[in-house]
ROLOSE-855536 format. One record per residue: z, y negated, x of N, C-alpha, C in turn; residue in three letters. Coordinates in steps of 0.001 Angstrom, whole numbers, plus 524288, in hexadecimal, padded with zeros to 5 digits. Layout:
% residues N
ZYXZYXZYXALA...
//
This chain:
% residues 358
80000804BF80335800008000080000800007FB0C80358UNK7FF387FC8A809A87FFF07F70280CD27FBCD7F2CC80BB3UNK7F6997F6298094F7F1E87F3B680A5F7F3567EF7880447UNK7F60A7F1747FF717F5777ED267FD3A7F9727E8A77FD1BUNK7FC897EB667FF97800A57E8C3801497FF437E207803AAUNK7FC0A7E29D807787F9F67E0BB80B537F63F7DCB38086BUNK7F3BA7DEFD803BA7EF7F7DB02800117F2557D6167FEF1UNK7F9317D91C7FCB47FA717D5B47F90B7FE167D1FA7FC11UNK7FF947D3847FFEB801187D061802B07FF357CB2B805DDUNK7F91D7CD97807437F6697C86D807E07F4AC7C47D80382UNK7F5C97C7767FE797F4587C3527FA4B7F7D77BE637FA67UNK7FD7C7C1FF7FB5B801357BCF47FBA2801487B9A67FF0BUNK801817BD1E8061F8025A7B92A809467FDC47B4DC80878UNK7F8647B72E806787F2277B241808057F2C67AE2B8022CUNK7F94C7AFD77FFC97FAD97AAF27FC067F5227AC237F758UNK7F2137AFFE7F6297EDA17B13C7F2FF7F3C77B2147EC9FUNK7F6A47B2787ED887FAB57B2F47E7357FFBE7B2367EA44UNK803957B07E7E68D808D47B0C47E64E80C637B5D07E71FUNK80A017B7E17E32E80D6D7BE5F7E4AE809567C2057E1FEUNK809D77C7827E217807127CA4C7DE8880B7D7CF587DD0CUNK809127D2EE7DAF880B347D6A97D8C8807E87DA5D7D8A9UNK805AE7DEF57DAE0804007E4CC7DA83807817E8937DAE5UNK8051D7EC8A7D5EE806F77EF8C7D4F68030E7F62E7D463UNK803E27F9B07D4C3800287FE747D44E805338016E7D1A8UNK80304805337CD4B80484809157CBB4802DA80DA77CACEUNK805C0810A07C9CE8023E816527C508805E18145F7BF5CUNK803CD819CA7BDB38065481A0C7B73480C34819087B70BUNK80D4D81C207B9B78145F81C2A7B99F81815818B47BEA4UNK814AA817157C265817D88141F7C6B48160B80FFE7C953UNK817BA80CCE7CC278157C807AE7CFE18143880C937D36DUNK80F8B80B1D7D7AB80ED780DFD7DCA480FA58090F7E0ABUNK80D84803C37DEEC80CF9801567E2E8810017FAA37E024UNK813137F8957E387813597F3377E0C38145E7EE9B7E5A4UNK811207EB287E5E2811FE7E7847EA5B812C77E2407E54FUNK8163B7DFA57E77A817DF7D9927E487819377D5447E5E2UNK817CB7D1307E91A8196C7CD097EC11816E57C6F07EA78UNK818FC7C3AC7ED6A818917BDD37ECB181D247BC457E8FFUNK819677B75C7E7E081E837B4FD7E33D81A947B2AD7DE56UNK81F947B39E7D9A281DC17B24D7D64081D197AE077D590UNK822147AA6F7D8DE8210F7A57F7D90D822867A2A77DEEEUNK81DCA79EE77DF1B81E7179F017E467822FD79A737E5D2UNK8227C796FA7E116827E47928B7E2AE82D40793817E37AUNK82E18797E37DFB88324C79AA97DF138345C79F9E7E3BCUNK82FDF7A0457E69982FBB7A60F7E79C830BF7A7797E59EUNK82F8E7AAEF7E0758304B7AFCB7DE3482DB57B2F77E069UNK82FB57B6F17E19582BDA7BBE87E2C382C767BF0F7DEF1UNK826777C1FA7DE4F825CA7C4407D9A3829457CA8C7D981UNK8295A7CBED7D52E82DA07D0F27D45D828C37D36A7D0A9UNK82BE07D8877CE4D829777DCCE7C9EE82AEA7D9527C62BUNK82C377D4437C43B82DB87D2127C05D82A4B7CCE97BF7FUNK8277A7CBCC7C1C4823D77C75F7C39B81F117C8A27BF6DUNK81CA67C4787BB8A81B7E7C5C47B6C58155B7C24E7B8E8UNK811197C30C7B87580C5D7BDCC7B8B4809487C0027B3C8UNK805AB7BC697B36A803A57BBF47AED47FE187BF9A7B0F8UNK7FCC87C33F7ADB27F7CB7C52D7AEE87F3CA7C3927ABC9UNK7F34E7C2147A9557ED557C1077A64A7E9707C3CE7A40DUNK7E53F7C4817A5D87E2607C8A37A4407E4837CFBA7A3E3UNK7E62C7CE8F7A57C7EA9A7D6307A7C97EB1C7D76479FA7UNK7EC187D0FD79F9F7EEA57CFE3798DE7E9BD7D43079516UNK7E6617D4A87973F7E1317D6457929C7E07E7DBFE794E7UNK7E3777DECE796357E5207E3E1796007E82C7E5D579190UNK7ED527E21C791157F03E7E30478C1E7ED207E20C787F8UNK7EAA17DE76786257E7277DD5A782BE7E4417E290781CEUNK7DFA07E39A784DC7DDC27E771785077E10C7ECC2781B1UNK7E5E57EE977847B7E78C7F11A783CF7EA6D7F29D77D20UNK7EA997ED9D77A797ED6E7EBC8778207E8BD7EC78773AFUNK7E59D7EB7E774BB7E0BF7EC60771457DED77F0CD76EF0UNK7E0627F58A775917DEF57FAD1772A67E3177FC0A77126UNK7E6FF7FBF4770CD7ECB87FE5076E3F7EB977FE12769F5UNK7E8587F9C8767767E5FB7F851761D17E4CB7FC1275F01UNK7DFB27FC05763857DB828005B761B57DD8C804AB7610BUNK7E1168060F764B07E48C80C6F7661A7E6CD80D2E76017UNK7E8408073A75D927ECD180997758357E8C58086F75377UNK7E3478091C7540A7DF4D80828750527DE848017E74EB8UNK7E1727FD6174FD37E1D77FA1D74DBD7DC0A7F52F74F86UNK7DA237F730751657D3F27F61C755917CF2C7FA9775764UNK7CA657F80F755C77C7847FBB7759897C6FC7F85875E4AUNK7C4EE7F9DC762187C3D97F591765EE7BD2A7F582766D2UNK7BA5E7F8147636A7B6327F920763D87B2DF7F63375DC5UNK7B74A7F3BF759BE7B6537F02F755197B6A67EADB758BAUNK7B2827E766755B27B3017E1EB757357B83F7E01875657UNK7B9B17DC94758B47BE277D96F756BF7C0217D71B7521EUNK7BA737D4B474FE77BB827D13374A537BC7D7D6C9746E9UNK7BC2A7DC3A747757BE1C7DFBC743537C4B87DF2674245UNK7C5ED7DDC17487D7CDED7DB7E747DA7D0CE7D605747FDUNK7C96B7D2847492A7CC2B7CBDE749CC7C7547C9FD7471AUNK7C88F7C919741437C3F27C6B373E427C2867C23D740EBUNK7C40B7BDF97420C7C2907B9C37440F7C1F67B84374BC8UNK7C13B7BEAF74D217C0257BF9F751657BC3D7BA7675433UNK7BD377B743757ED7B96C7B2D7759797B4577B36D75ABCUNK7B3C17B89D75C107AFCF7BAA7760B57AB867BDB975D35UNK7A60A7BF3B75F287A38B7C2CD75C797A4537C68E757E0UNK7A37E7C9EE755937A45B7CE6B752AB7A2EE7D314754D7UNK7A0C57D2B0758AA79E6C7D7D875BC47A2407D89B75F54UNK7A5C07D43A761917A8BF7D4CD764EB7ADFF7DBEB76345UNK7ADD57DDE7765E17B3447E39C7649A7B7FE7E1E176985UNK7BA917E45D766DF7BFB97E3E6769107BDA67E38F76EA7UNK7BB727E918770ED7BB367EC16775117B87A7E8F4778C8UNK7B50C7E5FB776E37B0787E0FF7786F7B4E97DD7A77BBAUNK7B8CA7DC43779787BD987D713779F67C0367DA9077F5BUNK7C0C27DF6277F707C45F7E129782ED7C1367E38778759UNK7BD8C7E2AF786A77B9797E42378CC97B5FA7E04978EA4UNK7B7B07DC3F78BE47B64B7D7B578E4B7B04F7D73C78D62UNK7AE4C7D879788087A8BD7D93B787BE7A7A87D56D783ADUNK7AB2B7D3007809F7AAEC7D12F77BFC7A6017CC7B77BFBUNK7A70C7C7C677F367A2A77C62177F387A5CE7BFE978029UNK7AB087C18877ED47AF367BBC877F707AF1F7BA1378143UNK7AD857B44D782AB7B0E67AF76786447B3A37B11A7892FUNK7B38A7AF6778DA27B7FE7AE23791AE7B8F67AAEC79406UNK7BBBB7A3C2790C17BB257A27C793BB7C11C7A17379801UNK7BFDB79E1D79B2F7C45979D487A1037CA6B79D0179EFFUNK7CD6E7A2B379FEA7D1D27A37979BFF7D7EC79FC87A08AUNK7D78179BF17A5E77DB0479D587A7DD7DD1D796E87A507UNK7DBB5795367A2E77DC8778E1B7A0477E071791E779AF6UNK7DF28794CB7994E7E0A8797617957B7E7AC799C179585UNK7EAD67957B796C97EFE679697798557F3377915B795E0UNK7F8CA793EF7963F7FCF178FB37939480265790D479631UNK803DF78C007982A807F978D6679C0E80DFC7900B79606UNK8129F791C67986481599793ED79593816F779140790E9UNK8195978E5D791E181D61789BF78E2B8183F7890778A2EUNK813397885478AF98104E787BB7860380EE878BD87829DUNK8119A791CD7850C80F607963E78064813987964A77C04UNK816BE793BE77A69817267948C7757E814FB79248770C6UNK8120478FF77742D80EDC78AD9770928087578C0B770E8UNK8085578F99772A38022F7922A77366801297951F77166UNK7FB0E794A776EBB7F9D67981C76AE57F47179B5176D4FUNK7F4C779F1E76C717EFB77A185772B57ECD27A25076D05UNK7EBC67A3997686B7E59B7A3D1765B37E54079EA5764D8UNK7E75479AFF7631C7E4F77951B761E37E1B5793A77674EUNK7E5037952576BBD7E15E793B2770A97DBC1796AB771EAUNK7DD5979B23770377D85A79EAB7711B7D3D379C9C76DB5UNK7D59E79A98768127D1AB799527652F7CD1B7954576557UNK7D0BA791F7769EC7CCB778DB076AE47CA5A78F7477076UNK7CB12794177729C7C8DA79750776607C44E7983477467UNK7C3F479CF57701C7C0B37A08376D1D7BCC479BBB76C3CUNK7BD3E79688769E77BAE57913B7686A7B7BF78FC976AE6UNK7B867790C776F217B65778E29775B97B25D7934377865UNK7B4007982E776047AFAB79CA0777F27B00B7A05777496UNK7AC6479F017703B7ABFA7A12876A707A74D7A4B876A5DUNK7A3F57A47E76F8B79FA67A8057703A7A0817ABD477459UNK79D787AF6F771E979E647B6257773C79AE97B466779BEUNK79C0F7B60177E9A798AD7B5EC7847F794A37B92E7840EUNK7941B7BF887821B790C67C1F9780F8791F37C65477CD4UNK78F887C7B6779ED78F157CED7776B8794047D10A77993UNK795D67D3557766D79BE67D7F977602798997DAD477B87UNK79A697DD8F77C8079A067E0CE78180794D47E16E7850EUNK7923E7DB667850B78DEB7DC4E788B778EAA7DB7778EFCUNK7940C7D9E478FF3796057D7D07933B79B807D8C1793FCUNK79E587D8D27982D7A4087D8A9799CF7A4F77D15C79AEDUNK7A7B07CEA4797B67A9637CA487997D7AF0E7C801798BEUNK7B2147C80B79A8D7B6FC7C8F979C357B86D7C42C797E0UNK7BBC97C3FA793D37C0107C02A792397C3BD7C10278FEDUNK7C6967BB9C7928C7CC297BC99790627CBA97BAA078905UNK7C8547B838788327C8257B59E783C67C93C7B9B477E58UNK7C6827BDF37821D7C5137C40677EE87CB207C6D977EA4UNK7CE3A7C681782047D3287C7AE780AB7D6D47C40577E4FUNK7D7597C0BA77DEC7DAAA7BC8077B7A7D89E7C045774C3UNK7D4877BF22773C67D1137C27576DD27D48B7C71E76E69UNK7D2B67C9F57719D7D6CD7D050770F87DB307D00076ECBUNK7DEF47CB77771F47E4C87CA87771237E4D37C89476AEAUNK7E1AF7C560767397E2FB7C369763577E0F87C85776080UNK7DE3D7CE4D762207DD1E7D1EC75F4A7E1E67D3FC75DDFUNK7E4007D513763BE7E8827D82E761637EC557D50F75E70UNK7ECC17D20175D757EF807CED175A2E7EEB97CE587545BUNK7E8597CDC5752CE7E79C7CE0D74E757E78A7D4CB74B6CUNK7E7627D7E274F437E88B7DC3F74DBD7EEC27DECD74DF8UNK7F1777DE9A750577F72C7DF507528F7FAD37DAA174DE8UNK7FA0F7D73774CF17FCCE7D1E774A51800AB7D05A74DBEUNK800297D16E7539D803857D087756D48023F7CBE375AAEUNK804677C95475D918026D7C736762EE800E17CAA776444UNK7FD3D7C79B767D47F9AE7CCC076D517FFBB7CD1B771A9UNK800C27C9C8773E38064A7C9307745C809AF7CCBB7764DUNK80ABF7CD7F76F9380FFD7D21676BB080D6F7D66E76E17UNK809227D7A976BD48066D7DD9D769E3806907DF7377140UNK803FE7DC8677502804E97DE7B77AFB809EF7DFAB77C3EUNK80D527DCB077B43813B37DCC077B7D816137E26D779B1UNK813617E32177418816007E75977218813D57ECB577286UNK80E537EC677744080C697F0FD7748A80AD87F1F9778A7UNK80ABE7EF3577CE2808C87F0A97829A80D737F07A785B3UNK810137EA0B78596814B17EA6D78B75819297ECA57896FUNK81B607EBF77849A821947EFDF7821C81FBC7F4A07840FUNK81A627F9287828481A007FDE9783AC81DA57FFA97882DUNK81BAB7FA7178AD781B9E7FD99791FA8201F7FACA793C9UNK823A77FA0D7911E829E07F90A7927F829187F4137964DUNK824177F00979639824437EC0079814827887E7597963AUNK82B4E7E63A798B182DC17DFFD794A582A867DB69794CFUNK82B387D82B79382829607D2F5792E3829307CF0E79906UNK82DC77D18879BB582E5B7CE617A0E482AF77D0957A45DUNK827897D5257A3CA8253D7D68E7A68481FD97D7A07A41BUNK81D8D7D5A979EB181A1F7D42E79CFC819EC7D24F79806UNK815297CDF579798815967CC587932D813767C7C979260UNK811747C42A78EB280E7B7C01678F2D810DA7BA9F78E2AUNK814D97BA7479199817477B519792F281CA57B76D7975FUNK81E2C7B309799FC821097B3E479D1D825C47B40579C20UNK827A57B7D079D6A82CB27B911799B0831867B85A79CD1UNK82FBA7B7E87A2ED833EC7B6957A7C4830A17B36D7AAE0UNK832397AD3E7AC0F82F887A9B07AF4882F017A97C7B484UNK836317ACCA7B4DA836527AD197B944834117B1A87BD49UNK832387B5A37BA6282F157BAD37BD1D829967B9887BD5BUNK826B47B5527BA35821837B48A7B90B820BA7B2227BE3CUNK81BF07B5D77C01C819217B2087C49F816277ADA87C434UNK817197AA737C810814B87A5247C7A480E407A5C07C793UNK80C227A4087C4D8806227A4897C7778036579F947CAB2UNK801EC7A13C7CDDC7FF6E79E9E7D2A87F93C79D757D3F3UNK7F6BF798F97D4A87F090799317D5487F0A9795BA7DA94UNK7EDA5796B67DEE37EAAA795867E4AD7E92F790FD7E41CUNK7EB4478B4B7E5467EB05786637E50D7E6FC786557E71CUNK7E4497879F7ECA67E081788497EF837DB9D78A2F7ED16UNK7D98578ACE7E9827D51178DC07E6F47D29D78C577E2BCUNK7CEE778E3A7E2927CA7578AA37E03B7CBE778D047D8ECUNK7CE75792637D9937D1A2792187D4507D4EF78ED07D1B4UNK7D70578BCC7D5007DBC57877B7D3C27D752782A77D088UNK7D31D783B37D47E7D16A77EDF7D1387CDFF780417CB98UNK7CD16783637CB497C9B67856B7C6D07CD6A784EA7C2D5UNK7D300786337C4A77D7F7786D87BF237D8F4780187BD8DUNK7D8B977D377C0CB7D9F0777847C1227D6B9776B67BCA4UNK7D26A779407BB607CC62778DC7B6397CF1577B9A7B0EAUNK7D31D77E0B7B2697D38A781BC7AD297D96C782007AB55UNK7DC7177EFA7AF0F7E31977F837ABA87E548779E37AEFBUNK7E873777AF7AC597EB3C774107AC057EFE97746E7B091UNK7EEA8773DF7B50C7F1D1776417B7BB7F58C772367B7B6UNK7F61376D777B7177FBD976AA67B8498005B76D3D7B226UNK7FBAB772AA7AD9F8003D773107AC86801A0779877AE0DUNK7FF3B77BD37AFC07FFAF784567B1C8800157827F7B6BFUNK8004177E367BA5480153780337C0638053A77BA67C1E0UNK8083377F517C31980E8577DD57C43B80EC177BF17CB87UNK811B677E6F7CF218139777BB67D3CD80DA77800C7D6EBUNK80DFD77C877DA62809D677F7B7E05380D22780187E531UNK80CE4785337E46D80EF97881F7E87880BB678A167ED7CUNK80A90786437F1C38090E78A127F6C9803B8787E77F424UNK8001378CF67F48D7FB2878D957F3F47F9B878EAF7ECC8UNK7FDF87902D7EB107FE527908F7E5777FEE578C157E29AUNK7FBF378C547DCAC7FE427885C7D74C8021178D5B7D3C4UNK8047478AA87D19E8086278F367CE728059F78EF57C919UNK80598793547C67C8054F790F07BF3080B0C790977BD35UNK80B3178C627BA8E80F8078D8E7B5CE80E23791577B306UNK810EB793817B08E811CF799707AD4580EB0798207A913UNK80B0579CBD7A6FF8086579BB17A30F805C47A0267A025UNK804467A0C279B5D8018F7A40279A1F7FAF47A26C797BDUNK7F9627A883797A87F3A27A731796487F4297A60979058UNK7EFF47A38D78EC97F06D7A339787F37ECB37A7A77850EUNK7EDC57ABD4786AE7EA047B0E2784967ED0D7B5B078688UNK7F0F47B6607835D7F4777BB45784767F1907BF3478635UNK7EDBF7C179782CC7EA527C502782EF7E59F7C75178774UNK7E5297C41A7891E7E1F27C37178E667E4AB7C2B679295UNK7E6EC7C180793167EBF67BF27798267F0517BCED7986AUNK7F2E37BEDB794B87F8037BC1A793B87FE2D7BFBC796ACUNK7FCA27C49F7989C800767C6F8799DE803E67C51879ED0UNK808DE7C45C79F3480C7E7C3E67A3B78105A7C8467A55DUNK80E4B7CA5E7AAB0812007CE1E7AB60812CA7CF417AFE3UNK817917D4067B1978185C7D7ED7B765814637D9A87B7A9UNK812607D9AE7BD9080F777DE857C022810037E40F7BB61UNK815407E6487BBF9816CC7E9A57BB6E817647EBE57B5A9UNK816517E7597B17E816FA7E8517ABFC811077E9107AC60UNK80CA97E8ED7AEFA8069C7E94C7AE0B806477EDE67AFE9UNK80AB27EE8B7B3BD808BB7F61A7B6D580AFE7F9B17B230UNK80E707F73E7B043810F97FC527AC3B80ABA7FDCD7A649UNK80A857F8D17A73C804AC7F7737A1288012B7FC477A3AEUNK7FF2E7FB817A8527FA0D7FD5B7AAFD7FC4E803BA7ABBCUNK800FB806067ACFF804EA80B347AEC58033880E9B7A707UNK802AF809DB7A408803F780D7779FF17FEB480E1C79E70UNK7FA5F80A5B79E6F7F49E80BFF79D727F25A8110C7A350UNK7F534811B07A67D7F427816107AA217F6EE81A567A8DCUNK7F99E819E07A4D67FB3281F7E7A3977F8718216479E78UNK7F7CF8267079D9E7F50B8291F79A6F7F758829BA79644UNK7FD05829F7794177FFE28286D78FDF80173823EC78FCAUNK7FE9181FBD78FA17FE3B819D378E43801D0818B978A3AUNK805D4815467899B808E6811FB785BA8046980F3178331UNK801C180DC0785B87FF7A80745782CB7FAA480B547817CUNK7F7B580D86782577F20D80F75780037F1A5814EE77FA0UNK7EE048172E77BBF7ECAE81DB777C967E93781D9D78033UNK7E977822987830A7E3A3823AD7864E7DFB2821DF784C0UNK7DEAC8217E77F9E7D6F18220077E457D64A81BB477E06UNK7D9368187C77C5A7DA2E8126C77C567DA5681008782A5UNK7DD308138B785057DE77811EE78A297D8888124378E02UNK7D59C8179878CB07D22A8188878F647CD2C812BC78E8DUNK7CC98812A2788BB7CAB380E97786217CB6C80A30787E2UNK7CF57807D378A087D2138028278CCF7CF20803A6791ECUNK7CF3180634794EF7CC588065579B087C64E80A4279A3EUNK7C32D807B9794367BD5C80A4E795727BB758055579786UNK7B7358054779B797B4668017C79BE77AE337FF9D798C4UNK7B1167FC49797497ABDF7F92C7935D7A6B77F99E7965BUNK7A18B7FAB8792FC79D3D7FAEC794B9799DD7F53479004UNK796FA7F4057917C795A17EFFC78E8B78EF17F2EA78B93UNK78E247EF20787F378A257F29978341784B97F28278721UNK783DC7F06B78D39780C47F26678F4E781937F6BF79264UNK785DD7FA2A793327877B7FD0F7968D788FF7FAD379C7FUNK78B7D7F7BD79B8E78DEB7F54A7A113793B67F66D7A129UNK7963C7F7C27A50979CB47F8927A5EC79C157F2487A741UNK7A29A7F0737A5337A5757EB8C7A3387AA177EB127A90FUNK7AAC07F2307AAF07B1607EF917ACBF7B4D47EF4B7AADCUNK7B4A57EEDA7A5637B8777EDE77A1787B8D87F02279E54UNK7BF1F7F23379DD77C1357F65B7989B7C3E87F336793B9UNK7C58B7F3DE791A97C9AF7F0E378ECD7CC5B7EF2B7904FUNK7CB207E889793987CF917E68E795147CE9A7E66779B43UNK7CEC87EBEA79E067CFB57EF6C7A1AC7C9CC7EE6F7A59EUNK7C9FF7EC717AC017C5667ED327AF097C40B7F3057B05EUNK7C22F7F3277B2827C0E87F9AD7B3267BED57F8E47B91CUNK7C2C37FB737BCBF7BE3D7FABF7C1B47C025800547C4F6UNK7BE057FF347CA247BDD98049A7CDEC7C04B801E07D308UNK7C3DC803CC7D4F27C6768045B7DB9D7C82C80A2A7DDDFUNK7C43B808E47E1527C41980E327E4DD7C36A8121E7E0EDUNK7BE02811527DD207BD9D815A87D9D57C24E815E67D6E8UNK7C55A814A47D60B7C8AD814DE7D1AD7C89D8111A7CD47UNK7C79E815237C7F57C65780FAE7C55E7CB9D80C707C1AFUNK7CB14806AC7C1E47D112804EF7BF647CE247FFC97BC2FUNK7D3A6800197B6D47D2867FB077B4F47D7097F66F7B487UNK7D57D7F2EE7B37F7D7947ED4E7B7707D68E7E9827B25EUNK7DAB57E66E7B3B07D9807DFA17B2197DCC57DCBE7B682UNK7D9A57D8D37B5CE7DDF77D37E7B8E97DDF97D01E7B5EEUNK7E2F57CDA27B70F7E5307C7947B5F37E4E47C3447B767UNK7E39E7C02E7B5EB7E2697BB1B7BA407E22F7B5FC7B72AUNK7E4517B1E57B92C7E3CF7AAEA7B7757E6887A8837BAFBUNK7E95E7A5AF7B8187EBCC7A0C27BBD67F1787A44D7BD26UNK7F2067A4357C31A7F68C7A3BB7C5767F84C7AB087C5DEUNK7F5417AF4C7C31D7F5697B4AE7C2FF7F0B57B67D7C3DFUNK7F1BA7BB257C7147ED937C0067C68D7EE3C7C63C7C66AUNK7EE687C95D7C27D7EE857CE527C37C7EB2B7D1C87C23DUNK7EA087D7987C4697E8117DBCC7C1A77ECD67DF1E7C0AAUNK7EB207E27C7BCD07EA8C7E8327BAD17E6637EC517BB85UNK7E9407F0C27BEEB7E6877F51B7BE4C7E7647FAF07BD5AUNK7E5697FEB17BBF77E50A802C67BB927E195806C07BC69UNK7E16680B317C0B87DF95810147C13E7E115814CE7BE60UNK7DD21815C57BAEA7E0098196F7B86C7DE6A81EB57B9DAUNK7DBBA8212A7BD387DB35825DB7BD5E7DE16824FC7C46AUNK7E09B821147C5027E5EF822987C84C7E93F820B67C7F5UNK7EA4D81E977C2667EFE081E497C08F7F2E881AD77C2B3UNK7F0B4816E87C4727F36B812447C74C7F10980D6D7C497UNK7F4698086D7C4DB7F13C8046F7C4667F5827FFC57C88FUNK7F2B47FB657C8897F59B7F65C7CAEF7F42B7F2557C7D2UNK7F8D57EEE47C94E7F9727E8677C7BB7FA8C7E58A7CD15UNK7F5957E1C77CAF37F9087DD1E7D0C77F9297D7C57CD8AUNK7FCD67D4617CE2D7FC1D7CEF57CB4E7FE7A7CB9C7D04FUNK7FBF37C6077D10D7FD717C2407D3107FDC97BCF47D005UNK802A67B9007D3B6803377B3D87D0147FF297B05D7D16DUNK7F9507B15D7D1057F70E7AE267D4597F1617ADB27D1EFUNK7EECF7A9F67D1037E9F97AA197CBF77E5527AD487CF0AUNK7E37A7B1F47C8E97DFF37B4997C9937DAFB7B2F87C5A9UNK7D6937B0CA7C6937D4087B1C27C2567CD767B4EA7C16AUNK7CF227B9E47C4F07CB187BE0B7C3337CCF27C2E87C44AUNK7CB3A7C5E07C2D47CCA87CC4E7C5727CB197CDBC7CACFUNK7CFE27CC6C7CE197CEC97CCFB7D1F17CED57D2937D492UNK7CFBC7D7157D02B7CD797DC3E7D2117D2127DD797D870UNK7D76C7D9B87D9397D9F97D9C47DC677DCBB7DE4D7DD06UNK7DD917E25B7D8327DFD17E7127DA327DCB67EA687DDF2UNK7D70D7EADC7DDED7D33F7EC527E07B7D65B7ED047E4F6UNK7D7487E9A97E8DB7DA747E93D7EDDA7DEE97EC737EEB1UNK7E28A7ED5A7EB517E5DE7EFD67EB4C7E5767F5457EA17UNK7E41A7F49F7E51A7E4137FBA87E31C7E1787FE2B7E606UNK7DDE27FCC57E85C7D90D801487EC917DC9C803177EF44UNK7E1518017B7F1157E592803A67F5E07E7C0806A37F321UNK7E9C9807E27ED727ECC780B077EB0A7E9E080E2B7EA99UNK7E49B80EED7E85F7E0BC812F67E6247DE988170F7EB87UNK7DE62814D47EFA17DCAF816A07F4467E39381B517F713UNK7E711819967F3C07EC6281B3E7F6947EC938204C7F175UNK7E9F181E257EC9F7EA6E8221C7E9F27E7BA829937E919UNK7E1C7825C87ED117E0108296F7EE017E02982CB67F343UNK7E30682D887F5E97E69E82E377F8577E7088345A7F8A7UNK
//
């Protein structure tokens, strides 16, 4: 494990993040866990197993997931259009569930990282009134239901108000009660607001970079960026305004237990035939592979094949992964802005998979 040792260590000393957090498992145990820096750098905090950041996109896994549980209790096809469960659905009529969750639908996407509200204003925030003048602003599909893979979040925020109009619940509640209670997760270690200020990592963006200035175009920074530390701007604490797409805050370690229970074959949260269904990869109506399952990337290291999301915006970045025909997966998250899939486990896991085959 020296070799990744050695990665993550130069991440910190070359000041590239604040601290990070990797983790590798199987079904039933940690194999590997490295955890350093600080959560906050004014403070020195150094980060612990209790250190909470906001993941983002990681968020449209639960969604996903949350969708087929639906289907699993008959209450959805995912293969019926939408307007059969949301009469006043915004979008096409051709559009299907399944379209929305493989990223084929045809939705808008537009630039989700302006799309935030520092704390003290969410009780006073209403995320569909905001969305609505979203939907207002990109009321046309990009192209035909599945001629194409085009990635949006716009398309999950929709998911999240599905399960809602079907459930009569928050999207919220219904994740709360049927995904993180399962798995004996509490609230301090996941959940979609910060439930301890003082475990939440600070998030951090590279004063030095031509990202800093692109954000200067898209958020209000005299009011999300707090003191500058070193080479860092800090964010004030904040959430996204789209639970559903990226709203989750959590441990490393409450995402390894999520990912430990979709790697086991008697699943809490899904049956096999639903589960298998969640990691098929979409082909589009010309016969092209997408990459994309429900939710879920689909890729190959060292011939092994795994599926993945990452997280990424202002001041965070993480993936999720899983191998399932070796029964392992990893999480890495940093306090430090990501905004693409940087495919960063790549680096790491090749050292586990190479030790595995062994």
């Amino acid at each position: 494990m020296k070799d990744i040792e050695n990665i993550l260590v130069k991440e910190l000393n070359k000041n590239k993040t604040p601290s990070v957090q990797y983790i590798v498992f199987d079904r039933d145990n940690i194999i590997y866990k490295y955890q350093s820096g600080f959560s906050n750098i004014y403070n020195q905090s150094i980060v612990n197993g209790n250190t909470t950041y906001n993941a983002f996109s990681v968020t449209k896994t639960f969604t996903a997931l949350a969708i087929m549980q639906l289907a699993e209790k008959n209450l959805l096809n995912i293969n019926n259009p939408v307007k059969d469960y949301w009469t006043d659905f915004p979008y096409s009529s051709e559009i299907t569930v399944k379209h929305i969750l493989t990223h084929s639908a045809g939705i808008p996407n537009p630039i989700p990282l302006s799309w935030i509200h520092l704390i003290e204003e969410h009780s006073s925030f209403e995320m569909n009134s905001f969305f609505q003048e979203i939907i207002s602003k990109n009321n046309k599909e990009k192209s035909k239901p599945n001629v194409k893979f085009a990635y949006s979040n716009l398309g999950y925020y929709l998911l999240g108000v599905l399960v809602e109009k079907i459930t009569g619940q928050t999207y919220e509640n219904y994740v709360r009660e049927n995904i993180i209670i399962p798995l004996n997760i509490n609230d301090n270690e996941l959940d979609f607001t910060i439930i301890n200020s003082v475990n939440h990592a600070t998030g951090y963006h590279k004063r030095s970079s031509f990202s800093n200035i692109i954000l200067g175009f898209l958020i209000n920074k005299k009011e999300f960026i707090d003191k500058t530390e070193g080479k860092w701007n800090s964010f004030n604490n904040f959430y996204v305004n789209g639970s559903p797409y990226g709203g989750l805050i959590g441990t490393p370690s409450a995402f390894v237990a999520y990912l430990q229970d979709l790697l086991k074959p008697d699943s809490i949260l899904l049956t096999n035939e639903y589960k298998e269904l969640l990691f098929t990869e979409n082909i589009t109506n010309n016969g092209k592979n997408t990459g994309m399952c429900l939710s879920w990337f689909k890729g190959k290291l060292n011939e092994q094949t795994y599926f993945s999301h990452a997280g990424g915006g202002g001041g965070y970045y993480c993936e999720i992964r899983i191998y399932p025909e070796l029964g392992i997966g990893s999480v890495i998250m940093f306090n430090r802005t990501g905004m693409s899939d940087e495919r960063y486990l790549d680096k790491l896991d090749i050292h586990i998979i190479k030790r595995q085959n062994l």
